[in-house]
SEBAMAR-154811 format. One record per residue (C-alpha): residue number from 1; residue in three letters; x negated, z, y. Coordinates in pm, whole numbers, plus 32768, in hexadecimal, padded with zeros to 4 digits. Each point is the difference from the previous one (the first is absolute). Example, Ala and Ser with C-alpha at 12.3 -4.5 7.8 and 13.67 -1.06 7.14 Angstrom:
+-----+--------+------+------+------+
! num ! residu !    x !    z !    y !
+-----+--------+------+------+------+
!   1 !    ala ! 7B32 ! 830C ! 7E3E !
!   2 !    ser ! 7F77 ! 7FBE ! 8158 !
+-----+--------+------+------+------+
//
This chain:
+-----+--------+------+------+------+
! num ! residu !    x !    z !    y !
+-----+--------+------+------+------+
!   1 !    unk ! B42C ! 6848 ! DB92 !
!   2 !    unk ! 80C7 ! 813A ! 802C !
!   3 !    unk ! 8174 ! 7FF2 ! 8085 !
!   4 !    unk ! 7F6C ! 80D1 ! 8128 !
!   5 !    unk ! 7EEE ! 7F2E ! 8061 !
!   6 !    unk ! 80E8 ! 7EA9 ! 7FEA !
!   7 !    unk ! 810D ! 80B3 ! 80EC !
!   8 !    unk ! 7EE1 ! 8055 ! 80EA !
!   9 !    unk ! 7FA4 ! 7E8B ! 7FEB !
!  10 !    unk ! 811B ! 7F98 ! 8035 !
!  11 !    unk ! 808E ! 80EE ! 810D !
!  12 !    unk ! 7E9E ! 7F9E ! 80D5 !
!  13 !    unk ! 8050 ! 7E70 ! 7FD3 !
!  14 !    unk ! 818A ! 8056 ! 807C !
!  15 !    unk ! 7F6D ! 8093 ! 814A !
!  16 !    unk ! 7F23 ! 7EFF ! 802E !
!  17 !    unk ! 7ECD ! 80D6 ! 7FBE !
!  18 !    unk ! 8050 ! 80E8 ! 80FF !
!  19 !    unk ! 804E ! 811A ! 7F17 !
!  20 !    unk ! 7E8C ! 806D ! 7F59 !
!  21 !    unk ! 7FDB ! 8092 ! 7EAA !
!  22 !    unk ! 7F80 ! 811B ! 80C4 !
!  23 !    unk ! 8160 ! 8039 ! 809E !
!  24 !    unk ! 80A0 ! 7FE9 ! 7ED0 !
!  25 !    unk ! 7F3A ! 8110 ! 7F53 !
!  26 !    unk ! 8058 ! 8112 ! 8130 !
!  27 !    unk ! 816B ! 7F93 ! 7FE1 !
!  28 !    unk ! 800E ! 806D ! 7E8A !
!  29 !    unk ! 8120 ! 7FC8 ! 7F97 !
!  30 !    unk ! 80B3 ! 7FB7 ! 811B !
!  31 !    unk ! 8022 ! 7EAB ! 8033 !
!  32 !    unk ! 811E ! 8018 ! 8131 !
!  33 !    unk ! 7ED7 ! 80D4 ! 80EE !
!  34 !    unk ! 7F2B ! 7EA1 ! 7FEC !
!  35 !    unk ! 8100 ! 7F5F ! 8102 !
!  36 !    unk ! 803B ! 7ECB ! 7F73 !
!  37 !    unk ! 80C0 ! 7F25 ! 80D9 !
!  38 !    unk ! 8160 ! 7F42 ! 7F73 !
!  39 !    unk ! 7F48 ! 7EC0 ! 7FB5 !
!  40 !    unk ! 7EAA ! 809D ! 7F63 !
!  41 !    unk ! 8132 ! 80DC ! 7F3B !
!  42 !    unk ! 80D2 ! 7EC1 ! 7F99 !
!  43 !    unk ! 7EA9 ! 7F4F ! 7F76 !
!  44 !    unk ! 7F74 ! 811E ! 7F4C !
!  45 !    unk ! 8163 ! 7FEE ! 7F4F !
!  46 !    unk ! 7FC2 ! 7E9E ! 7FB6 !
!  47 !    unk ! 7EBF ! 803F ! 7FA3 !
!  48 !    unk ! 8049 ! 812C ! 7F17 !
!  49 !    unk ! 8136 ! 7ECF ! 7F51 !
!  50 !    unk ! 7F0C ! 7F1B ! 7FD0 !
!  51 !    unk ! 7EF1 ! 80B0 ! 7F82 !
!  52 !    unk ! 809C ! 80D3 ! 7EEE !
!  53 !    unk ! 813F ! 7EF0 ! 7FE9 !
!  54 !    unk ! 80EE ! 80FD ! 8043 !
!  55 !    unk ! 813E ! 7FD7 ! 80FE !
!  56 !    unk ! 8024 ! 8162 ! 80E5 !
!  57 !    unk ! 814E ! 800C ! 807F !
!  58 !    unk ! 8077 ! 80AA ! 813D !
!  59 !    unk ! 8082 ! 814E ! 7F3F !
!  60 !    unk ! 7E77 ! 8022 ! 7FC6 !
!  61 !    unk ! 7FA2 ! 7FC4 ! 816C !
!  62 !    unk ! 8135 ! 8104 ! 806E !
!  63 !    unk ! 7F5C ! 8106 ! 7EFD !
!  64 !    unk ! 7EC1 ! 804A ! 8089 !
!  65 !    unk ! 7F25 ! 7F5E ! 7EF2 !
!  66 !    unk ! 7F36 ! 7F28 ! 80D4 !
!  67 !    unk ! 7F9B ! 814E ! 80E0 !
!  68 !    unk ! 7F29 ! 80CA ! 7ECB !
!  69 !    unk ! 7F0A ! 7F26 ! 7F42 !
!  70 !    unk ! 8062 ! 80D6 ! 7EF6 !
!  71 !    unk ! 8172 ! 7FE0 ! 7FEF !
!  72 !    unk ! 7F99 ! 7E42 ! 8015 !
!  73 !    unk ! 7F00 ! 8029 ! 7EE1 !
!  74 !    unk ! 80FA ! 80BF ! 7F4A !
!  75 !    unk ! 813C ! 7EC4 ! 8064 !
!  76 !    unk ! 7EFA ! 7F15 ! 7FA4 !
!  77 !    unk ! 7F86 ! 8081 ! 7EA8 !
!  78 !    unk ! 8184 ! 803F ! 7FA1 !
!  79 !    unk ! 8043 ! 7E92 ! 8064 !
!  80 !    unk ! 7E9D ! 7F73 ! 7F39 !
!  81 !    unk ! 7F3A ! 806A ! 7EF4 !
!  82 !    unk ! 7EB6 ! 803D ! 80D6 !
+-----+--------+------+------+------+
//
């Protein structure tokens, strides 16, 4: 599966399935206009850790990489060799 399609995954199964792939594809890549709230945020985090067994500290939160899918995909390949 594509590093796209398993952030969509699991950014739908951090909001509880109230975030469809069809809102994901109009928000590009701008993951912060989806309005996640601070606990759908803090388990998509968790999510994103466990998945790809990576730790993302709070400089990476303060930097803006969890607002553009492509600035994540970009931490995340960096981080692992998907």
């Amino acid at each position: 599966m594509e590093l796209k399609e398993i952030l969509y995954q699991l950014i739908q199964e951090s909001s509880d399935g109230l975030i469809s792939k069809s809102d994901l594809e109009q928000a590009g890549d701008d993951l912060k206009s989806l309005g996640l709230n601070s606990l759908a945020k803090i388990t998509f985090i968790v999510f994103i850790e466990e998945e790809f067994n990576i730790a993302i500290d709070s400089n990476i939160m303060a930097s803006g990489v969890l607002d553009s899918l492509s600035k994540l995909i970009s931490y995340i390949e960096t981080k692992t060799s998907v």
